[in-house]
Structures are given as C-alpha cells and as structure tokens.
LUMMAR-105805 format. One record per residue (C-alpha): x, y, z. Coordinates in nm, 4 decimals. Layout:
N
+----------+----------+----------+
:       c1 :       c2 :       c3 :
+----------+----------+----------+
:        X :        Y :        Z :
...
+----------+----------+----------+
//
This chain:
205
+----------+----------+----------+
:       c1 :       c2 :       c3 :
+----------+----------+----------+
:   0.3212 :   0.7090 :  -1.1462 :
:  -0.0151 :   0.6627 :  -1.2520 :
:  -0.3078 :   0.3915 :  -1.2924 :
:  -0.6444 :   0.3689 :  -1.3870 :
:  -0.9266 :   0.1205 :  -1.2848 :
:  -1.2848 :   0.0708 :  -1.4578 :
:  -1.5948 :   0.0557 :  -1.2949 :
:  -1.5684 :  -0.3066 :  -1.2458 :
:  -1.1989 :  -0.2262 :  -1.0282 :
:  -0.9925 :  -0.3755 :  -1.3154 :
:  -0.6959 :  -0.2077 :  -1.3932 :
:  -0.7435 :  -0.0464 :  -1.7433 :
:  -0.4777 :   0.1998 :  -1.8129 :
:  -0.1031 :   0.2872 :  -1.6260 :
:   0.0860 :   0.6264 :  -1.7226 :
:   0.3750 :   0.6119 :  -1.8947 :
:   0.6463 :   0.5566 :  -1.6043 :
:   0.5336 :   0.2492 :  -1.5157 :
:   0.7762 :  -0.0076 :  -1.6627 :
:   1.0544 :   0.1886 :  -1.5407 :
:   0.9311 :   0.2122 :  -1.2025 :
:   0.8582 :  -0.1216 :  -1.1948 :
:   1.1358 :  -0.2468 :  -1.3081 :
:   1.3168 :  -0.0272 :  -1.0840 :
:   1.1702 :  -0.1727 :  -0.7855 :
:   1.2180 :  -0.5379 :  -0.8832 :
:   0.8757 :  -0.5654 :  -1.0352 :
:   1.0255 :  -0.6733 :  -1.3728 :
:   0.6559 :  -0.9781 :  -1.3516 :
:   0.4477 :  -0.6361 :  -1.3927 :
:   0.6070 :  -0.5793 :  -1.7469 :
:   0.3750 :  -0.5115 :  -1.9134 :
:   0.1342 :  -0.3910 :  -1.6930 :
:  -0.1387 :  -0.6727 :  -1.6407 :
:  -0.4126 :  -0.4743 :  -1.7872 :
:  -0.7252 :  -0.6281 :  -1.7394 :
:  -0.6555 :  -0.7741 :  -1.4264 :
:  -0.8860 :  -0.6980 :  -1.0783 :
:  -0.8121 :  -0.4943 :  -0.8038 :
:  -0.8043 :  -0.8337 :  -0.5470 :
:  -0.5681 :  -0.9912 :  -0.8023 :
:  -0.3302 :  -0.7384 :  -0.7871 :
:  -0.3541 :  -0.6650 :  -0.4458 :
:  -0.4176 :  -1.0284 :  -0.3028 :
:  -0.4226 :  -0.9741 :   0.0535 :
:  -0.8294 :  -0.9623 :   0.1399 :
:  -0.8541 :  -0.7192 :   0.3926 :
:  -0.5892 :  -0.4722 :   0.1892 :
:  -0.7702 :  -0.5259 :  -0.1018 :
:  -1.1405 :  -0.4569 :   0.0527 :
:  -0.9936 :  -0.1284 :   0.2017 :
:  -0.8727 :   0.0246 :  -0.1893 :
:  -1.2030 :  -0.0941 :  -0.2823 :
:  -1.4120 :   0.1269 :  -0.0707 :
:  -1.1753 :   0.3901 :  -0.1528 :
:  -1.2561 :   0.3512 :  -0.5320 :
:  -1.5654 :   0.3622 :  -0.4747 :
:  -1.5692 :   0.6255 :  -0.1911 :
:  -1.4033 :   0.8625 :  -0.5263 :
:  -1.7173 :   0.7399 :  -0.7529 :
:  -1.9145 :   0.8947 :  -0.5101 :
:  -1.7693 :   1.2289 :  -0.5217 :
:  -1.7026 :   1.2061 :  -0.8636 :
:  -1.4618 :   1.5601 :  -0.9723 :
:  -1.3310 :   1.5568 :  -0.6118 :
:  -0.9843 :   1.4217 :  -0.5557 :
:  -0.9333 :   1.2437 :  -0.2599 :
:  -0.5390 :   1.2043 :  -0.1095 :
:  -0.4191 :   0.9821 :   0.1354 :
:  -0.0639 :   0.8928 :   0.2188 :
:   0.1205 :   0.5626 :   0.3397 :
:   0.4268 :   0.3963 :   0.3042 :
:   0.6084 :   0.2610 :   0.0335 :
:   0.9533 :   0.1255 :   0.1227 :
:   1.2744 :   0.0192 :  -0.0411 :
:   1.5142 :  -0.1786 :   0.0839 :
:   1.7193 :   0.1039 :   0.1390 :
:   1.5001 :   0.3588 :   0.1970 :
:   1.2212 :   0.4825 :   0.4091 :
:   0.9677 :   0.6464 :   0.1466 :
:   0.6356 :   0.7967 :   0.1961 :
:   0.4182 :   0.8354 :  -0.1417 :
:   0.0945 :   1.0658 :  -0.1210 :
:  -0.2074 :   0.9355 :  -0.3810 :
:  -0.4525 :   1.1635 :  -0.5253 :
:  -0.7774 :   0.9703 :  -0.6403 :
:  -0.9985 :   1.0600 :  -0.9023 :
:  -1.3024 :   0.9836 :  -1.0633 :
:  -1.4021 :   1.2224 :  -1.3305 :
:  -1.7101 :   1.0627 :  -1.4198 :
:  -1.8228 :   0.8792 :  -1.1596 :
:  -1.7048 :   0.5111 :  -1.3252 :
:  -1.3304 :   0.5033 :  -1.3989 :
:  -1.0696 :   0.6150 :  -1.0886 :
:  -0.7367 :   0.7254 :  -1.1465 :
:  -0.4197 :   0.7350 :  -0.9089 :
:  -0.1707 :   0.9290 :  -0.9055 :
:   0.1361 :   0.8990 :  -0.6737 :
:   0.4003 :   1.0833 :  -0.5764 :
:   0.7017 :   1.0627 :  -0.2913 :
:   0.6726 :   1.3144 :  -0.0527 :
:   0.9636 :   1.2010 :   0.1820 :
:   1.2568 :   0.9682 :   0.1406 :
:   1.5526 :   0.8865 :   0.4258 :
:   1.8166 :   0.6517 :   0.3116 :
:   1.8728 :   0.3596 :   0.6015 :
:   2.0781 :   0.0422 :   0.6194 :
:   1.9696 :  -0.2641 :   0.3505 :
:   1.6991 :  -0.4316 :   0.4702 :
:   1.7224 :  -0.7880 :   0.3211 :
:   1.3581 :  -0.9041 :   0.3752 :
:   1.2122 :  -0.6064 :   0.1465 :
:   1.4753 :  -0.6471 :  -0.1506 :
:   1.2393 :  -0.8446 :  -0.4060 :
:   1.5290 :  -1.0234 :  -0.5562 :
:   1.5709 :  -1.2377 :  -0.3563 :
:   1.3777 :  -1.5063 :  -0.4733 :
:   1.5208 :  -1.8269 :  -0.2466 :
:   1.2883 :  -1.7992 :   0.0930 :
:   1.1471 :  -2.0444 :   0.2967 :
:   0.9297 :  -2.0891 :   0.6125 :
:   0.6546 :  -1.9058 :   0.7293 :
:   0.5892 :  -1.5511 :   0.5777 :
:   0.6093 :  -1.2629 :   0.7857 :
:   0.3115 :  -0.9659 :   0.6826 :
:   0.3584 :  -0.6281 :   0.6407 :
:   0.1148 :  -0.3688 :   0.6744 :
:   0.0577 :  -0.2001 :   0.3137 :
:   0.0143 :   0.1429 :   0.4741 :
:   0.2696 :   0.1597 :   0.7481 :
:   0.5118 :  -0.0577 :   0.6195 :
:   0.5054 :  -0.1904 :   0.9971 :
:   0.5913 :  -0.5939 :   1.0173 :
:   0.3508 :  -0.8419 :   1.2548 :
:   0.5822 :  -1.0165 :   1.5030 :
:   0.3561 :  -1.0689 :   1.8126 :
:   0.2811 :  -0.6825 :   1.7620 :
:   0.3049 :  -0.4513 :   1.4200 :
:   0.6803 :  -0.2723 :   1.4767 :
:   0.9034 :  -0.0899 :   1.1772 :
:   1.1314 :  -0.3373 :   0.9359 :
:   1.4182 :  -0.3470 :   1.1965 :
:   1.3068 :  -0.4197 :   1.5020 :
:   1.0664 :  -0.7206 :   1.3407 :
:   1.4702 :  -0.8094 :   1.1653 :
:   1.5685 :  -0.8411 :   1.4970 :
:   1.3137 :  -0.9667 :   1.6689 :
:   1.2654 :  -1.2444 :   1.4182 :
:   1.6770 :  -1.3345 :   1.4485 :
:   1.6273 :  -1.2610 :   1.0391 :
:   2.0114 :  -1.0943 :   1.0086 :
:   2.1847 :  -1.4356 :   1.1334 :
:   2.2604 :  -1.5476 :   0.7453 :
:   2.0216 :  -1.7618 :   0.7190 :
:   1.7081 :  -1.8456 :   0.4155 :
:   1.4898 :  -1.5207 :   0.4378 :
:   1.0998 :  -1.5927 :   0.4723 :
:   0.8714 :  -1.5039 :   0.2363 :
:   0.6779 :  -1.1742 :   0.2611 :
:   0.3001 :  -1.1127 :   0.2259 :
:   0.1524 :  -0.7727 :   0.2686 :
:  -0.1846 :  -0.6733 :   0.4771 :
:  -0.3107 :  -0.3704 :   0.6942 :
:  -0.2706 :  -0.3271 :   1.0280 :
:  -0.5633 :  -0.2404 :   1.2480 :
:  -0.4785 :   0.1111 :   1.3198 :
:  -0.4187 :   0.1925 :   0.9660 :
:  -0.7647 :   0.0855 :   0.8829 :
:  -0.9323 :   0.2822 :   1.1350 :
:  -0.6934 :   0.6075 :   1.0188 :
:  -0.7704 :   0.5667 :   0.7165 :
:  -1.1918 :   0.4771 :   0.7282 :
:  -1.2008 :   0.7962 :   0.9661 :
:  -0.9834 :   0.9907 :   0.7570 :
:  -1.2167 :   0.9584 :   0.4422 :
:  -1.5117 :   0.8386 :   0.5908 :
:  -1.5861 :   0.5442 :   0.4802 :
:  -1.8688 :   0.3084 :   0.5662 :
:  -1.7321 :   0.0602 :   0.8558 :
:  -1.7581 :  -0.3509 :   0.7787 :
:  -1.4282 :  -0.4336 :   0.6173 :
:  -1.3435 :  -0.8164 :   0.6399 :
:  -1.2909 :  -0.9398 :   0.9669 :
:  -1.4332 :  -0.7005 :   1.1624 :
:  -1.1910 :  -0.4063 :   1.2032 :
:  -1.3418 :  -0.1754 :   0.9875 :
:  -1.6785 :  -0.2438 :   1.2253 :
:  -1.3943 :  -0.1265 :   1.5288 :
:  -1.3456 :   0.2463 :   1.3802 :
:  -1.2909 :   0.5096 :   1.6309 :
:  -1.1813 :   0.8609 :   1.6487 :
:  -0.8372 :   0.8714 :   1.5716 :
:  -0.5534 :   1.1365 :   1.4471 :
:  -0.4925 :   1.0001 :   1.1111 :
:  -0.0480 :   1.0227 :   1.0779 :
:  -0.0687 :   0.8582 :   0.7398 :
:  -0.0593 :   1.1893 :   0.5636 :
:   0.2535 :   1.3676 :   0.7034 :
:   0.2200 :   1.7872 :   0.6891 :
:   0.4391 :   1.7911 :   0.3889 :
:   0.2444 :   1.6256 :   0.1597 :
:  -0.0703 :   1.8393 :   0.3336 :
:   0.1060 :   2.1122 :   0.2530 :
:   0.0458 :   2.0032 :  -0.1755 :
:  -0.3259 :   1.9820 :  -0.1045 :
+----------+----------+----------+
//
C-alpha cells in the first residue's frame, strides 16, 4: 500500500492496491481514493492529524532520507502491526509506503468490524498508533470490551480514533520532532524507549 501527499498535505496519488485494500477492510467510502482531499480531512481527529503532519514535514526536511515508524493497524480479527517508510524525494511531495510486519489471529472484536453501521451513544477513541481504547485509562480492544460491558448484545457505540499520550511522546522522541502538538502533549516529551517499531520490522531497515 502506498500514498502520496503534495506540499500542501493533500493526498495526490495512491498505488495501485488501494481499492482492494480498502475495500477489503470495509473502506468501500474510499473508492475511489478521495484525491485531492487534506491530510486533517482524512485523518479528522486533531491531535492525530497534527502528529502525521510534522512527520510530513519532518521527511521534507531530510528530503532522500526515508524515515520508518511502526504502529498498529487492527482488524477485527486480527492483531496487525504495519511498518511505514516516508519519503520525500524532493523536498515537496511525501510518499508512504506500508507494509505488515506481524499479524496474530484473535477472537472477533465487534467494535472494530466497520460494517456495522447501526451504533449509538457515546463513542469510545482509539489510539491510531497503539490501537489501545480510552476507558478511564488507554487498555488493548478487550479489556476496554469488557470493561465497557460492550459483549452483552447490545447497540455498539460509535468509534473515533486519536493518539494516546505515550504514543506521541514515542513517537516525537523517536524522530525528533519539534514539541507543541495540540493540547499540550507534544510540549510533555520525555525520554522514552520507543516499542512502536517492534525488532522485526527493525530488522528491514
């Protein structure tokens, strides 16, 4: 899977697996790919979306060096970490290019399939890295399912996606980027072992 964004972060380009990835993944409203459209758009949550933009233009910077990071990208049957390698060639447009590193099959998790479009109630966030759910603390898929009483039959709640604090500081200190994100937790960086990357995907650097 690949995508490309301009200088401006609007997405100007995918690679050629994207409709079947999408629509493998219940993303049929991506087909086609909404060319054109910003970075914030797409992403929506502000905090997420402030974090890919400093990483866009952390690649300008270093234009010809590819940057990788890895997080999280879940089914709802399986546990799946994807590494990204970022690009800018010239310094303006960034591509990314993703890959799985790691999958492990687990039980259905009905709150992550996508086609399930009858929710109500308040939505519950998860963290776009870590694929960790906020309950009064960020914990993995099933213990927020539990936690939450979200297995007992009843209307699922929606789902909206963010980044947990931790993830933001792994990742700033990770790549360095310049502190300040929205709401103050990129200001709380510290020195931290960043696990978003696990040694197999290091191991492809």
């Amino acid at each position: 899977m690949s995508w490309r964004f301009d200088g401006s972060d609007a997405l100007c380009a995918v690679g050629p697996g994207w409709n079947d990835f999408a629509q493998a993944n219940g993303g049929e409203q991506c087909v086609p790919a909404p060319i054109g459209t910003s970075l914030d758009s797409i992403i929506g949550d502000r905090e997420l979306s402030a974090l890919w933009a400093a990483i866009l233009s952390s690649a300008r910077s270093r234009a010809g060096q590819t940057l990788a990071v890895g997080f999280r990208c879940d089914a709802p049957a399986m546990r799946r970490t994807v590494r990204a390698d970022i690009l800018s060639a010239d310094g303006e447009r960034v591509e990314i290019t993703s890959q799985v590193v790691a999958e492990q099959a687990r039980p259905t998790v009905a709150i992550l399939d996508p086609s399930i479009g009858e929710r109500a109630g308040e939505a519950i966030r998860i963290c776009g890295w870590c694929a960790k759910v906020r309950v009064d603390r960020w914990v993995e898929v099933e213990v927020a399912v539990r936690d939450l009483a979200l297995d007992d039959g009843g209307r699922l709640p929606p789902v909206s996606h963010g980044i947990c604090e931790e993830c933001v500081i792994a990742v700033t200190t990770e790549l360095g980027l310049t502190p300040g994100l929205p709401g103050g937790v990129g200001a709380a960086r510290r020195s931290v072992s960043s696990t978003l990357l696990p040694e197999a995907a290091r191991r492809t650097s």
